[in-house]
DRENDO-1510 file (C-alpha; in Angstrom, 1 decimal, always signed):
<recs>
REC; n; res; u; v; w
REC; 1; UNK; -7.9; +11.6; -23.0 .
REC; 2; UNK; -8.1; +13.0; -19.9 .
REC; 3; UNK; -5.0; +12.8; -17.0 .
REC; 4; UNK; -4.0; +14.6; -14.0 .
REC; 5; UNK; -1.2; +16.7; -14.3 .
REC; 6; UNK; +1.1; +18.3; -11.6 .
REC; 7; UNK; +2.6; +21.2; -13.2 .
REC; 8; UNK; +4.1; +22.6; -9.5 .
REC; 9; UNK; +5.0; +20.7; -6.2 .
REC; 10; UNK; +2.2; +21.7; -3.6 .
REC; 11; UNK; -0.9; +20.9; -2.1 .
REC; 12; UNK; -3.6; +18.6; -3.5 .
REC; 13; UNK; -4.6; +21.5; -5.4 .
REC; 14; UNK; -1.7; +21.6; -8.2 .
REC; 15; UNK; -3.4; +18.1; -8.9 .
REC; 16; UNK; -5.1; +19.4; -12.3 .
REC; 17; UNK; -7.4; +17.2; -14.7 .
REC; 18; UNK; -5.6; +18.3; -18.4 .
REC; 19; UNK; -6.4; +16.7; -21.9 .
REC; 20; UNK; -3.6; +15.1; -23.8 .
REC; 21; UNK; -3.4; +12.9; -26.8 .
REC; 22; UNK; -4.4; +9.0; -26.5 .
REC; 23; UNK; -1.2; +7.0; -26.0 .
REC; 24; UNK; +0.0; +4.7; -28.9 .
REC; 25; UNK; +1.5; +1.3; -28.6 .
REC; 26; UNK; +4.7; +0.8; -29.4 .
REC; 27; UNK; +6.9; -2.5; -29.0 .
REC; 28; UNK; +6.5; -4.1; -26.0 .
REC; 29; UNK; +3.5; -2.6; -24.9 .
REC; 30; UNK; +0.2; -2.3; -24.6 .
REC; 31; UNK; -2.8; +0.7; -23.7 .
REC; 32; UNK; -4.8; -0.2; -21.0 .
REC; 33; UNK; -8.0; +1.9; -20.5 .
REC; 34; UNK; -8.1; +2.5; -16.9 .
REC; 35; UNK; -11.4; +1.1; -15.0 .
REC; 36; UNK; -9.2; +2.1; -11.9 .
REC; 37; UNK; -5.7; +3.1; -10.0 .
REC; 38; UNK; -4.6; +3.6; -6.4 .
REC; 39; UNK; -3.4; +6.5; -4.5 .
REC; 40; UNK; -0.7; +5.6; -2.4 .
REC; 41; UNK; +1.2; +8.2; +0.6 .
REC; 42; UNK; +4.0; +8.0; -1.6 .
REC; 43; UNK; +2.2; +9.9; -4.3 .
REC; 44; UNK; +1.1; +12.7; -1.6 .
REC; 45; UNK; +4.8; +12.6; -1.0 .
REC; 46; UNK; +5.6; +13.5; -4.3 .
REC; 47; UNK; +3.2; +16.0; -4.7 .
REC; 48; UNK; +4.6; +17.8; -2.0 .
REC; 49; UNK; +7.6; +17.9; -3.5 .
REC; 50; UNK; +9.7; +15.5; -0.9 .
REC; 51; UNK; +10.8; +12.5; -2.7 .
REC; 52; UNK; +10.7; +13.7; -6.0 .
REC; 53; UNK; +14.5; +13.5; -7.2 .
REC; 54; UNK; +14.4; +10.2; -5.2 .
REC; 55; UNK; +12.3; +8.4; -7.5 .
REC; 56; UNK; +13.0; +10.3; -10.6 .
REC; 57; UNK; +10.0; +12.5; -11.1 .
REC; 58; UNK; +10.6; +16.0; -12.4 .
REC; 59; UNK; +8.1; +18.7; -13.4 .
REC; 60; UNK; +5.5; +18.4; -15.0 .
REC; 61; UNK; +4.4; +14.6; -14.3 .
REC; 62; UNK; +1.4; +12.8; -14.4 .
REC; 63; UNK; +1.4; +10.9; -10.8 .
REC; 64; UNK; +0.1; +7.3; -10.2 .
REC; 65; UNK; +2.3; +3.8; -10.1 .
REC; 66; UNK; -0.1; +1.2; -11.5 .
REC; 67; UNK; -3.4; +0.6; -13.1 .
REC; 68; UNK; -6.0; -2.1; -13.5 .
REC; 69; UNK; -8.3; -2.3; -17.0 .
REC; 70; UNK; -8.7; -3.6; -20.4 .
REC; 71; UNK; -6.3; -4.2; -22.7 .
REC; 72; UNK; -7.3; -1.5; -26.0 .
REC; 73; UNK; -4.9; -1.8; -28.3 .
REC; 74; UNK; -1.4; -4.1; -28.5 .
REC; 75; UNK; +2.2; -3.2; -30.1 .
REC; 76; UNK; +3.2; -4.6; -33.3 .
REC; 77; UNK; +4.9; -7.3; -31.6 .
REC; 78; UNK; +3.1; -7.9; -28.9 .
REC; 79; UNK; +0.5; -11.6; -29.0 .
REC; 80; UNK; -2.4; -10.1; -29.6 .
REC; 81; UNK; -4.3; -12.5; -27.6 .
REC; 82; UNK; -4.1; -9.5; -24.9 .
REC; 83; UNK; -6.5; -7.8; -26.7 .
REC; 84; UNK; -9.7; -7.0; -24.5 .
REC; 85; UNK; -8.4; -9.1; -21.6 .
REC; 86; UNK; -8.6; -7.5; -17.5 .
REC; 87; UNK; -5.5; -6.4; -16.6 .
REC; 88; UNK; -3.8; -4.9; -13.2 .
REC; 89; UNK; +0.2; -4.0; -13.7 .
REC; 90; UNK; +3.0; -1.4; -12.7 .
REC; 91; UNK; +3.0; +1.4; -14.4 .
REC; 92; UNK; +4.2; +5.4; -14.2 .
REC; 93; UNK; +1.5; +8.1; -14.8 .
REC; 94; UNK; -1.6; +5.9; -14.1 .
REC; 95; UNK; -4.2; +9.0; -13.0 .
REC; 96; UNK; -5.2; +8.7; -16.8 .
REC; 97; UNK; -8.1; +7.3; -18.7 .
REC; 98; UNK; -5.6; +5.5; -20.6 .
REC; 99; UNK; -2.1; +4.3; -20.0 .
REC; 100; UNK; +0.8; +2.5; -21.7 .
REC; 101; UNK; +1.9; -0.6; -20.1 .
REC; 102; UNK; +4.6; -2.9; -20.6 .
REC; 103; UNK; +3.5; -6.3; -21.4 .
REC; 104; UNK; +6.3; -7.7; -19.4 .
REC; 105; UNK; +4.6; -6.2; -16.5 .
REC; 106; UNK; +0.9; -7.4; -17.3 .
REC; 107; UNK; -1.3; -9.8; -14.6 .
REC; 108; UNK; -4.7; -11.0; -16.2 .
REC; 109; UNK; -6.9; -10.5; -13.3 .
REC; 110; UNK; -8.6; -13.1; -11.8 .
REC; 111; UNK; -12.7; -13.7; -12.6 .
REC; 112; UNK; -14.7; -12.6; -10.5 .
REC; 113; UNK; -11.9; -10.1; -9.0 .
REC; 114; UNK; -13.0; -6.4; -9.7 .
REC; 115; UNK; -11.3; -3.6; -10.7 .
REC; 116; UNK; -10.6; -2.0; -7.7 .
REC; 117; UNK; -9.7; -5.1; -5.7 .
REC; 118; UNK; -6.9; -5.8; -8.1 .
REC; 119; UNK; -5.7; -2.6; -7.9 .
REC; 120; UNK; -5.3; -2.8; -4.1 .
REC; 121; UNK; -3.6; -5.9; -4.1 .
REC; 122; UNK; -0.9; -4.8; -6.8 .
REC; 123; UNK; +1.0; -2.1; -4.8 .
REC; 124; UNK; -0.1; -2.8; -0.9 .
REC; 125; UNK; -0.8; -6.6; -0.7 .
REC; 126; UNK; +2.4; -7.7; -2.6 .
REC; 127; UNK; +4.1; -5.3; -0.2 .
REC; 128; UNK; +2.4; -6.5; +2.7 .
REC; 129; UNK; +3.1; -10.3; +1.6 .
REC; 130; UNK; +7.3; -9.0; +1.4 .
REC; 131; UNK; +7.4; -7.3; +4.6 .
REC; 132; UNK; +5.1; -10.0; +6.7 .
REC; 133; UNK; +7.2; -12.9; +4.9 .
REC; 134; UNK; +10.4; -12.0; +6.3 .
REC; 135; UNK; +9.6; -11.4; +9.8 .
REC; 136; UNK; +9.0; -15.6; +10.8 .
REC; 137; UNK; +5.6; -15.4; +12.7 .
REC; 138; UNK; +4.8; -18.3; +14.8 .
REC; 139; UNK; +1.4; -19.5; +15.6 .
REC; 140; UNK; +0.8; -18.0; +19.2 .
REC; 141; UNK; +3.0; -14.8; +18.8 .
REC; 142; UNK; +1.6; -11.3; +19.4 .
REC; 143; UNK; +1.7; -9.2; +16.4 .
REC; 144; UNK; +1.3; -5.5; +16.7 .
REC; 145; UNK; +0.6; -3.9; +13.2 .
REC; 146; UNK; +0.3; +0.2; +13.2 .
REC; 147; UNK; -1.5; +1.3; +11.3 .
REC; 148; UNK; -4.4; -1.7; +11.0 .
REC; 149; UNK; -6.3; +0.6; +8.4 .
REC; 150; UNK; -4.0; +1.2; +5.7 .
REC; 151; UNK; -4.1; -0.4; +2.3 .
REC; 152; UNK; -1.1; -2.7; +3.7 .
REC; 153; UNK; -1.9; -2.9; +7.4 .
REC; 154; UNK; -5.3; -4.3; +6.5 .
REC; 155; UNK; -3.4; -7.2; +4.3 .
REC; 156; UNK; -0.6; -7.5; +7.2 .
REC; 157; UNK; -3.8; -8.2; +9.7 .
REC; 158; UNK; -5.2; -11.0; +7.8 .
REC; 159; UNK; -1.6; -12.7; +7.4 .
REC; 160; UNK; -0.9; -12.5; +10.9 .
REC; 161; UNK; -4.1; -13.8; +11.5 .
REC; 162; UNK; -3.6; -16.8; +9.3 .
REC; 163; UNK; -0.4; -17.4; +10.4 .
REC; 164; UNK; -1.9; -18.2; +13.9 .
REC; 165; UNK; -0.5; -15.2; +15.8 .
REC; 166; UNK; -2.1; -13.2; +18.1 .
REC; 167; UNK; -2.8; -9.9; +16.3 .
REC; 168; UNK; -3.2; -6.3; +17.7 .
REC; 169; UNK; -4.3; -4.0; +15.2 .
REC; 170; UNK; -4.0; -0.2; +16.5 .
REC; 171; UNK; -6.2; +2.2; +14.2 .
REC; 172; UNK; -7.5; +5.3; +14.9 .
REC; 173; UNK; -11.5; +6.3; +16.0 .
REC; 174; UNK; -14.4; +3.6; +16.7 .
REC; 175; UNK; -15.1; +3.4; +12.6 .
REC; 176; UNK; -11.4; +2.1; +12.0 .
REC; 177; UNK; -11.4; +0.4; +15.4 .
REC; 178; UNK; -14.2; -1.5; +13.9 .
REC; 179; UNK; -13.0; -2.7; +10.6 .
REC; 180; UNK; -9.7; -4.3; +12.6 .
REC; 181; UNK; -12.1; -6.1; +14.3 .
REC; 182; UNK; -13.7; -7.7; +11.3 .
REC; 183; UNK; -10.2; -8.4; +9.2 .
REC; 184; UNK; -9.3; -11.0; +12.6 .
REC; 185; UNK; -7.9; -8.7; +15.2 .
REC; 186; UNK; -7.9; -10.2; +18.7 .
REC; 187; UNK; -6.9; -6.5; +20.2 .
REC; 188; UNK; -8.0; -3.3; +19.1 .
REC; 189; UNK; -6.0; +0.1; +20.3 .
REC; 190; UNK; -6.9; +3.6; +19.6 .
REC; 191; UNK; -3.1; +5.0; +18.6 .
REC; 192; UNK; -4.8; +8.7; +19.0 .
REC; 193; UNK; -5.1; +7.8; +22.7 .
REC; 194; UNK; -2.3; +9.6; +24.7 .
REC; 195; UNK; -1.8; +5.6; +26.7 .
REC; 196; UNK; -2.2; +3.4; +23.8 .
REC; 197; UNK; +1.0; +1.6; +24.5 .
REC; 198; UNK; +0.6; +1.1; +27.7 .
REC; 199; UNK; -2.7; -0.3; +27.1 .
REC; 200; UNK; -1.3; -2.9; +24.9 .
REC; 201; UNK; +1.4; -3.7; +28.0 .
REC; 202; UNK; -1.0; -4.0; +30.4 .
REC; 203; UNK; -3.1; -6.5; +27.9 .
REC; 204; UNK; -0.6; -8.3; +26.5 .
REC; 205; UNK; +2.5; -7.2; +27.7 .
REC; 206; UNK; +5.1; -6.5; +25.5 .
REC; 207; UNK; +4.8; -8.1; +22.0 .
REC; 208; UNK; +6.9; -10.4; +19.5 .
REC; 209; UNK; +6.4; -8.9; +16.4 .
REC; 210; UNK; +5.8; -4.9; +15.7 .
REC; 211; UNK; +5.1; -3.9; +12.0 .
REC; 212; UNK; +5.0; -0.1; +11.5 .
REC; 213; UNK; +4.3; +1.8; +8.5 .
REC; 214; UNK; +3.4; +5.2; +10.6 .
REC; 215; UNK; +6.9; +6.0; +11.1 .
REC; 216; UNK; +7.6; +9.0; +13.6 .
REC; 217; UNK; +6.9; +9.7; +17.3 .
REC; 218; UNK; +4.0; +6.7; +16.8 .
REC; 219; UNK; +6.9; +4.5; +15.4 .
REC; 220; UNK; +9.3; +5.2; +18.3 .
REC; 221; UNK; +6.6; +3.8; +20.9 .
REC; 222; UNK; +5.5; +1.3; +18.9 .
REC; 223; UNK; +9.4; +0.1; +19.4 .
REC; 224; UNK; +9.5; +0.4; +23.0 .
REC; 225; UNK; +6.9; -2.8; +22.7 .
REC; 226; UNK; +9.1; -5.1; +21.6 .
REC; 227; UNK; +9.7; -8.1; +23.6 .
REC; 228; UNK; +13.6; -8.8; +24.0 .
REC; 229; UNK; +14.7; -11.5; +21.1 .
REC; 230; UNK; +11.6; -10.1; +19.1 .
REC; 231; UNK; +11.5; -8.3; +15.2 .
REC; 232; UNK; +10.5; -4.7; +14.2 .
REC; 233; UNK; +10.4; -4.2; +10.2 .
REC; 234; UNK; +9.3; -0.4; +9.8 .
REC; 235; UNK; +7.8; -0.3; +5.6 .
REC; 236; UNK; +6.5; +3.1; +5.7 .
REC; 237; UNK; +6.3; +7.0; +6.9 .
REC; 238; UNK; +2.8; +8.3; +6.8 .
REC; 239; UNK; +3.7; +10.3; +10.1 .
REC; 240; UNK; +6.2; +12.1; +8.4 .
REC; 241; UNK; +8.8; +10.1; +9.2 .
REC; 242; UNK; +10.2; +6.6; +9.2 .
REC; 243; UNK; +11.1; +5.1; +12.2 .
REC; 244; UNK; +14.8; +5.1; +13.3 .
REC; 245; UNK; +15.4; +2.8; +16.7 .
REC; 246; UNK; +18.6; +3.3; +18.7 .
REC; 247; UNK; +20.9; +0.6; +17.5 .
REC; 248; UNK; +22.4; +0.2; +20.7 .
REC; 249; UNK; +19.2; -0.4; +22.3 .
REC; 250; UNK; +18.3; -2.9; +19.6 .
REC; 251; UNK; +21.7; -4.6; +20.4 .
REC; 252; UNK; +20.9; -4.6; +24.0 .
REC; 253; UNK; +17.7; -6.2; +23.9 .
REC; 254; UNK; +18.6; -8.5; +21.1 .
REC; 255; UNK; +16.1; -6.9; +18.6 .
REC; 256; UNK; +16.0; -7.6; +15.0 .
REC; 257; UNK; +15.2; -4.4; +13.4 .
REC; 258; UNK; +14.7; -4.1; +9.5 .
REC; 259; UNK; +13.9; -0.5; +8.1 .
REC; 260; UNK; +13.1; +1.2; +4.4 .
REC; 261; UNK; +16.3; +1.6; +3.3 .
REC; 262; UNK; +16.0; -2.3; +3.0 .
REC; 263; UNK; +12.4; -2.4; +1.1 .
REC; 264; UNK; +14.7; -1.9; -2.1 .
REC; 265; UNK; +15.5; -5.9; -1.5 .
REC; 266; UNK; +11.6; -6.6; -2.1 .
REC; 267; UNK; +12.0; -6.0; -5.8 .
REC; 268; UNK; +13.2; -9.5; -6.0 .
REC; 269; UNK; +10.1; -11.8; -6.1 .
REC; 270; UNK; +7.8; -8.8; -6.3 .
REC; 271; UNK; +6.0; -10.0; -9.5 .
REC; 272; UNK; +5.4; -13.6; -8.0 .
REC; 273; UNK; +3.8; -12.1; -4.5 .
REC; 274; UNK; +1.4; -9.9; -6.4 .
REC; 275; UNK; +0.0; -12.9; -8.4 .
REC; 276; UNK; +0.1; -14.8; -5.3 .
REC; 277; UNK; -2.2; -12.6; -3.2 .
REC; 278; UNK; -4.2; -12.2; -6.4 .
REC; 279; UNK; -5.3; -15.7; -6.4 .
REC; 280; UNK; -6.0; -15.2; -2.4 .
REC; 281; UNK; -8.0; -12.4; -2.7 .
REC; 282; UNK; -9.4; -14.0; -5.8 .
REC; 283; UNK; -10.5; -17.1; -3.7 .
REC; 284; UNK; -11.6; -15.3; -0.9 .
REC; 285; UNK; -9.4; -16.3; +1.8 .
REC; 286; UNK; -8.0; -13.0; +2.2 .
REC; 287; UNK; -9.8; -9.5; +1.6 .
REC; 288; UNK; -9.1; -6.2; -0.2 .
REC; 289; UNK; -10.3; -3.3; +1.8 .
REC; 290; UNK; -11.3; -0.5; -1.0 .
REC; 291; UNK; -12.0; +2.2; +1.3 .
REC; 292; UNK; -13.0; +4.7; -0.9 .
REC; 293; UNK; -13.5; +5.8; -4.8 .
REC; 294; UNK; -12.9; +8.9; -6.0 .
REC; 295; UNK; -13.6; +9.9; -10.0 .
REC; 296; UNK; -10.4; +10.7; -11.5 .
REC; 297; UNK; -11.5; +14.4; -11.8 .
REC; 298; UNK; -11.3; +14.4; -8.2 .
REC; 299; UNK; -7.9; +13.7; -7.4 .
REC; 300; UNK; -7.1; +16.3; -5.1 .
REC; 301; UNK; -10.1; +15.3; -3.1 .
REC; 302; UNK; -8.5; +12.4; -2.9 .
REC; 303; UNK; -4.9; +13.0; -1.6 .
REC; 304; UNK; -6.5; +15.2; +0.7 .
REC; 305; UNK; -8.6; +12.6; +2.7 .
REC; 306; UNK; -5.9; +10.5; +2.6 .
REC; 307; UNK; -3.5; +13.2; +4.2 .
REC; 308; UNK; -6.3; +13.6; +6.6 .
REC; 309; UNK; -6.6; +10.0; +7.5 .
REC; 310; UNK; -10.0; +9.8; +6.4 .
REC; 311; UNK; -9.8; +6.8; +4.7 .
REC; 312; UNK; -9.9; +2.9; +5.7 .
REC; 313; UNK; -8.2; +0.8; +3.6 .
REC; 314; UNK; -7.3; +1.8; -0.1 .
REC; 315; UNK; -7.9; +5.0; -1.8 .
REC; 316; UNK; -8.9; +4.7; -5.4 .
REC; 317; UNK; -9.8; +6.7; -8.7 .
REC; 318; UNK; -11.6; +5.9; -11.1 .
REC; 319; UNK; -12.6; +7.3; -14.6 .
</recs>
């Protein structure tokens, strides 16, 4: 089978396609022929060679944190009822055309849900379910999520949105601009604009809820909008770096800050929020933005438009 192998830390470029042998089942597991996987900023991370130690990747690896297929071929111990059946589940080394799986970690996807919708709820709607469900939105709260495009910050839009808050969505360019507006936004900001916060002041005024996942200098204003007695939960980097407030000035305004050194506390519960927003995007009363596919050839294509911010919604490959 084919996979994509990162022999060096570097550019998209040391993203190779390589043959292998097909993986075998042992106990506890299952292969899952991959119809499609998502590429997430930590996986550019990776790459790069800045997290690696952190989550236990060493030279070479085969990238990728979860998959969505068919069920090919069961353990010796494993119900083989799961034989054939569409699957989505965690999973290391999932830019493959095959990948082992434990069945522990298995989630029959929904009918009617597709492959690549499954995959997007996985990873960023169960993360966007963790981090939206402990900030306590109230209907007629204002809601600033940065970025509105992402493969969480579309999910974190539509759950404001239900939740009854006012929801300013800050993307960047007119095509992203647009998309906000059709997931609910009331308020749509261009964050490339040099005055995008104070736009949002002079609209709204400063806001009760900010949820970040751009991190740096974008993060740091994205802060200064926070009412007094209001929250900030930062969940991600994709401007280099997460977002740090002053803790005296969070003190001082009474500001409930919660950061990623706290997203570790998300594990709990994870498996019941991904089946949860399954059976909401499923229904239809929430939507998975697929932004774009890429065949699995094509990785490095891939992690480059991501790293360019070309790309509303979720990144995926395919084989």
């Amino acid at each position: 089978m084919k996979v994509i192998r990162v022999a060096e830390f570097g550019g998209p470029e040391v993203l190779e396609p390589v043959e292998v042998p097909d993986p075998v089942a042992g106990p506890g597991e299952v292969v899952v022929a991959v119809e499609a996987t998502g590429v997430l900023t930590l996986d550019t991370t990776i790459r790069r060679g800045g997290a690696g130690p952190r989550f236990g990747v060493s030279l070479p690896y085969v990238p990728g944190r979860g998959a969505a297929g068919r069920v090919i071929a069961v353990g010796p111990d494993v119900d083989p009822s799961w034989r054939g059946r569409r699957v989505v589940a965690d999973c290391e080394g999932s830019y493959a055309e095959q990948v082992l799986v434990q069945v522990s970690a298995l989630h029959p996807v929904p009918d009617g849900l597709g492959a690549a919708e499954a995959m997007t709820v996985l990873h960023d709607g169960g993360t966007a379910l963790a981090v939206f469900g402990e900030l306590g939105v109230r209907p007629g709260e204002s809601v600033l999520v940065l970025p509105a495009t992402g493969g969480a910050g579309t999910f974190l839009v539509q759950l404001a949105r239900t939740a009854g808050a006012r929801v300013i969505g800050a993307a960047r360019g007119q095509e992203k601009g647009e998309l906000v507006r059709s997931l609910g936004a009331d308020l749509v900001v261009d964050y490339a604009d040099a005055g995008w916060a104070d736009a949002i002041r002079r609209r709204v005024g400063q806001v009760d809820v900010v949820v970040d996942g751009v991190g740096g200098a974008l993060g740091q204003e994205a802060f200064g909008l926070v009412a007094e007695g209001g929250r900030f939960s930062g969940y991600g980097a994709a401007g280099g770096a997460p977002t740090s407030p002053d803790p005296a000035e969070a003190h001082s305004r009474g500001v409930a800050v919660r950061g990623m050194d706290q997203l570790a506390s998300f594990a709990a519960g994870r498996r019941s929020r991904q089946e949860r927003m399954l059976a909401e995007v499923a229904s239809g009363r929430i939507r998975a933005v697929v932004g774009r596919t890429f065949p699995l050839s094509k990785a490095a294509d891939a992690h480059a438009a991501l790293e360019n911010r070309e790309i509303q919604g979720k990144a995926i490959l395919t084989p």
